[in-house]
N, C-alpha and C positions, 0 to 999 in steps of 0.2 A: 447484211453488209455493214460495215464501220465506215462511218464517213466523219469527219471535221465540216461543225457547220460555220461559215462565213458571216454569217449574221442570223439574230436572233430569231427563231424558229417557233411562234406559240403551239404549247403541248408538245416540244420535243427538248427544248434545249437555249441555252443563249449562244454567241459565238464564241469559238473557240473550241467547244467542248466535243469530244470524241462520244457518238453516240451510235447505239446498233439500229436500224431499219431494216425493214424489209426490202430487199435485192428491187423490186420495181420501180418503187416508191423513188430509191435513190436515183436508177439509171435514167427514170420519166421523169420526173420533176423538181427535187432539189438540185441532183449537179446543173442540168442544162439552164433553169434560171440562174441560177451560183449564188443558189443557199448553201454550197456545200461541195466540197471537194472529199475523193474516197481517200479515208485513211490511211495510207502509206508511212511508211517512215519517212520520203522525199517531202509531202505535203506537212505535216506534221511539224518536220522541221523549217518548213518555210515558215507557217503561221505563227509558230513559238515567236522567229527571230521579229517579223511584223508587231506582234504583240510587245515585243521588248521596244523595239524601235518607239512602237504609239505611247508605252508610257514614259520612254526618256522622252519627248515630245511634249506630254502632259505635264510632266514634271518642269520643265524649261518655262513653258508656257505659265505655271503656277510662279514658277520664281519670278518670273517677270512683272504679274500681276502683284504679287506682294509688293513687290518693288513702288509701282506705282500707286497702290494701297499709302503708302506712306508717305508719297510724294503727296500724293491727294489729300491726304491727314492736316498736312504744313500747311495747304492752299485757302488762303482766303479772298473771296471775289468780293465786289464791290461794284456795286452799280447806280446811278443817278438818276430817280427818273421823276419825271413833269409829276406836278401834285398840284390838285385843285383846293376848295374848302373842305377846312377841316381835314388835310392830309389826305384826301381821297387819289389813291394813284391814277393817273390817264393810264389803259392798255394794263397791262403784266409780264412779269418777268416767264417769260418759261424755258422747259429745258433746251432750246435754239439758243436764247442768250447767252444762258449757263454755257454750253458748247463752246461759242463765238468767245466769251471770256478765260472761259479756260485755253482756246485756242492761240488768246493772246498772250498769256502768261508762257505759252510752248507748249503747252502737254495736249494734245489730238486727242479726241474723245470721241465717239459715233452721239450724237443726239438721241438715239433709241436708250442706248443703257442707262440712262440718267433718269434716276424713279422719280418723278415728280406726278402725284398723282393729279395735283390739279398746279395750273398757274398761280404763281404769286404776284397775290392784289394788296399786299397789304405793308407798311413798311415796317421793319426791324431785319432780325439775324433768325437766317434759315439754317437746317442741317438738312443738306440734299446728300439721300441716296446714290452711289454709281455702283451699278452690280458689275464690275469687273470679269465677274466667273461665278460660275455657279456656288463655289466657297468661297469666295471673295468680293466682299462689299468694303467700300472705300466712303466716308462722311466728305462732303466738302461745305464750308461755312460760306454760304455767302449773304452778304448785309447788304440791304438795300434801301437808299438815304432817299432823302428831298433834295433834290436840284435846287437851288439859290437860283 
């Protein structure tokens, strides 16, 4: 039997793809989970137009992230924080602050995307990671002074 599988299949296929099984295989266990719908030219032509939909979708989704890729480019933060002797910062700046200051400047960011592997203890100018998308990573500068 030809079926179109729904999603990726180990040992038989990924989605999308029109593959031949045997008749039981299909009828017992891939259609009823919905790994897979039988081949028809009705189904066929549904998952094409889905598939076109998902990557106009992706594509949108990619412009967008450029977009802010470069917005993030321009951004530079700046932050004041308490120092003891010898410039020893109290606490660290981590990727929360980062969030909170970028949230002030307008641009909404999730705290997870922001690669900071460890907090910053230490004072001068950082280049923090924002993985945007899986192709798109964005630098944002931020400097971090002595409070007066």
């Amino acid at each position: 039997m030809k079926i179109v599988l729904l999603s990726d299949v180990e040992k038989l296929g990924s989605t999308g793809e029109v593959v031949t099984v045997k008749d039981g295989y299909a009828r017992n266990y891939l259609i009823p989970i919905g790994y897979a719908l039988k081949a028809d030219t009705r189904n066929v032509r549904m998952l094409k137009a889905q598939q076109q939909v998902a990557e106009a979708k992706v594509l949108r989704e990619l412009k967008t992230h450029k977009a802010m890729q470069l917005r993030l480019a321009k951004t530079e933060l700046t932050t004041k924080v308490k120092t003891g002797e010898e410039d020893k910062m109290f606490g660290a700046v981590t990727s929360v602050d980062i969030a909170k200051m970028l949230a002030e400047k307008g641009i909404e960011i999730d705290r997870r995307i922001i690669d900071l592997p460890e907090p910053i203890k230490a004072l001068g100018i950082y280049n923090v990671r924002v993985r945007l998308h899986a192709n798109v990573i964005a630098m944002v500068k931020v400097r971090v002074e002595k409070e007066e």
